[in-house]
N, C-alpha and C positions, 0 to 999 in steps of 0.2 A: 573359618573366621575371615572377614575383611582385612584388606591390607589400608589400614585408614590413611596411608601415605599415598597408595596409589590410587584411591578415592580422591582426595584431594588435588594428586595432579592431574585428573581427569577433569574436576572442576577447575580448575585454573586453566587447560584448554579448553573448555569452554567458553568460559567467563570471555577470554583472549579473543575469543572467533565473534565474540558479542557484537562486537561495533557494526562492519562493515554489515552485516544482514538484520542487524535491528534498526540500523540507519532505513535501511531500504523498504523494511517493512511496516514500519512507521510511517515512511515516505507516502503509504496508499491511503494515509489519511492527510491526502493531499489540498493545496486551497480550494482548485476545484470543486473539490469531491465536500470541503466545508459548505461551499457555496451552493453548490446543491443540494445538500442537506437543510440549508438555511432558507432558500428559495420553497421545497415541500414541506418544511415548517411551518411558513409566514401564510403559505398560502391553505396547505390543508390540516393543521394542525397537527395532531397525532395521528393522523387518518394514515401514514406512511409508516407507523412504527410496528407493522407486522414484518416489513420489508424484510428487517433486519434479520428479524427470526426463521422466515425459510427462505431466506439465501443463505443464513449459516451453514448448513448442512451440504450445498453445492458448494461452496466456500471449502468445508472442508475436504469434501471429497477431492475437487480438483486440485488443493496445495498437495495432500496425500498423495496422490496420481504421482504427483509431478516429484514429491520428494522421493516414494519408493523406487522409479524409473531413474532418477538422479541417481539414487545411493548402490542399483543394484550392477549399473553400466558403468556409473563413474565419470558420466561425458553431462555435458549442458544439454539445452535443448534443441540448437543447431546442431551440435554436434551429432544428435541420434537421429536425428529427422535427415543431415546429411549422410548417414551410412547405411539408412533404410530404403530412401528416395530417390529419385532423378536430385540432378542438381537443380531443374527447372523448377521444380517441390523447396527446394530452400530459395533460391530467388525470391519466389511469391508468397512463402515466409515472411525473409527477412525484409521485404519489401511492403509488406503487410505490418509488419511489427513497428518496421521506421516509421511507416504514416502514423499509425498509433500513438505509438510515442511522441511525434512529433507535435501530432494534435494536442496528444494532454500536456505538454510543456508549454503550447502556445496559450493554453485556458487556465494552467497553472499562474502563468505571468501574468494574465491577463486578471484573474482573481485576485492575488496581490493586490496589484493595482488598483483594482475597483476597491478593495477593504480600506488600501493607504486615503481614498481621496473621502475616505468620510471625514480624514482630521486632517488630511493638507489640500489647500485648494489650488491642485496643479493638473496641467492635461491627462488622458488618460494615456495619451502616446507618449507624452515624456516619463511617467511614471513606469509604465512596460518599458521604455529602454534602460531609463536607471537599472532595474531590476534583472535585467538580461545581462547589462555588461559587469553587475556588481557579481552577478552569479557565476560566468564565463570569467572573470578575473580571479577570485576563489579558486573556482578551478584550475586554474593555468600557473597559478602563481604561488597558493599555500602548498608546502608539502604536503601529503597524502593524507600522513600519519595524525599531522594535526587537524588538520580536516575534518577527518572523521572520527576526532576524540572530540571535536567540537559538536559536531550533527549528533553526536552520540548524546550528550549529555543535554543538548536541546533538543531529544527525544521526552524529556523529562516535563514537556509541557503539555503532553498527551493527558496529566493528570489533570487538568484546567477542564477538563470534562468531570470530573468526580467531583469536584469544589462545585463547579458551577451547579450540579446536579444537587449538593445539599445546601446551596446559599439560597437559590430562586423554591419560591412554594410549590413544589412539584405534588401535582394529584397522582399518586401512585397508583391508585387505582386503576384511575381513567389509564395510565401508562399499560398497566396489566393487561385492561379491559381490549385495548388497541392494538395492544402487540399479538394478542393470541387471537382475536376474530379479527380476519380479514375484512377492509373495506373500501369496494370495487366502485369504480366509477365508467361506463364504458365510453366514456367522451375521448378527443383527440387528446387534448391538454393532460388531463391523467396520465394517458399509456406511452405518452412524450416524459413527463415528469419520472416514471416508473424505471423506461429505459434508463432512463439518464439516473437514477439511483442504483440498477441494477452494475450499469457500467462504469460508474465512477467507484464502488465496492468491489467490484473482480476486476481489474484494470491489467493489459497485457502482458504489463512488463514483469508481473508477479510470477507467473508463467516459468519466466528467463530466470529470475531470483531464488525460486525454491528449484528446481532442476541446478543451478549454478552451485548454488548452498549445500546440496545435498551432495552432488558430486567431490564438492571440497570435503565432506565429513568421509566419502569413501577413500579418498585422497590421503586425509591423517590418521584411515584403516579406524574411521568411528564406526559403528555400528547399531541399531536402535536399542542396543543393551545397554551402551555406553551414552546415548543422545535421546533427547524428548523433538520428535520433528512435529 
């Protein structure tokens, strides 16, 4: 028989570990990645909605990848790539990851910004720095702990997608019809469009989050008996 006690407190570390990698993984439905969703909407309708469906399956494999190598070494993903590699192997890593990043914080602000100026009528350079130093002052200045009880529970607006999905008259069919037949255009603007859905859904830094996350469950000796990765 179960020990319902020690069920329980396995759920309550869980539940605990919740925040900081629900925060992060929520995070990849980033403004960017809205904007570009919103941009291969307006312009090709449903014509994009296969996208979803087989990148799922690369999607899982590479979180997979990256949680079982996390959980089985216990290290990140510098950390494994530095005890396999030259150092010059992590340089061009971590120097590859920082441009990444860098870029999608810059398109991130930048997306903000362009959504704020549909209802306020202010520059777009003023509204990116608002944005930057309201962000960087957050950081610097809230404790940690509230921080990310705060990000945590404004995960909870991810559901604005299910509302919206049963308030507007959605053709389900046609959703069916689009998501399982693929439809290929061989023009530049497409395979521009394509990239840029592809990459705004597998985004770097996820990479560094499920390798991090997963090292931490080896860390509190969890194991996939004890964890759903």
């Amino acid at each position: 028989m179960y020990d319902h006690k020690k069920i329980s407190h396995k759920k309550i570390k869980v539940f605990s570990a919740l925040g900081p990698g629900l925060v992060t993984g929520a995070a990849d439905d980033d403004p960017s990645g809205i904007v570009t969703y919103t941009q291969a909407g307006a312009k090709y309708g449903l014509g994009f909605a296969w996208v979803s469906l087989y990148s799922w399956p690369m999607m899982i494999s590479i979180q997979e990848m990256c949680g079982r190598v996390g959980i089985v070494t216990g290290k990140g993903l510098i950390a494994n790539i530095k005890e396999h590699y030259s150092k010059y192997t992590v340089y061009f890593v971590v120097g590859i990851l920082l441009l990444a990043n860098t870029i999608n914080l810059g398109a991130d602000i930048g997306a903000m910004a362009s959504s704020l100026q549909l209802f306020v009528n202010l520059p777009f350079w003023l509204l990116s720095a608002m944005f930057f130093v309201l962000i960087v002052s957050l950081e610097v200045f809230l404790p940690y702990h509230k921080y990310a009880k705060i990000l945590k529970w404004l995960c909870l607006s991810l559901f604005a997608y299910f509302l919206t999905a049963v308030i507007v008259q959605t053709n389900w069919s046609a959703v069916a019809f689009h998501t399982l037949v693929p439809k290929i255009f061989f023009d530049a603007n497409f395979i521009f469009m394509l990239t840029a859905l592809v990459g705004t859904t597998i985004s770097p830094y996820l990479f560094a989050w499920q390798y991090d996350y997963s090292s931490s469950c080896f860390k509190r000796k969890w194991y996939y008996r004890d964890i759903k990765c």
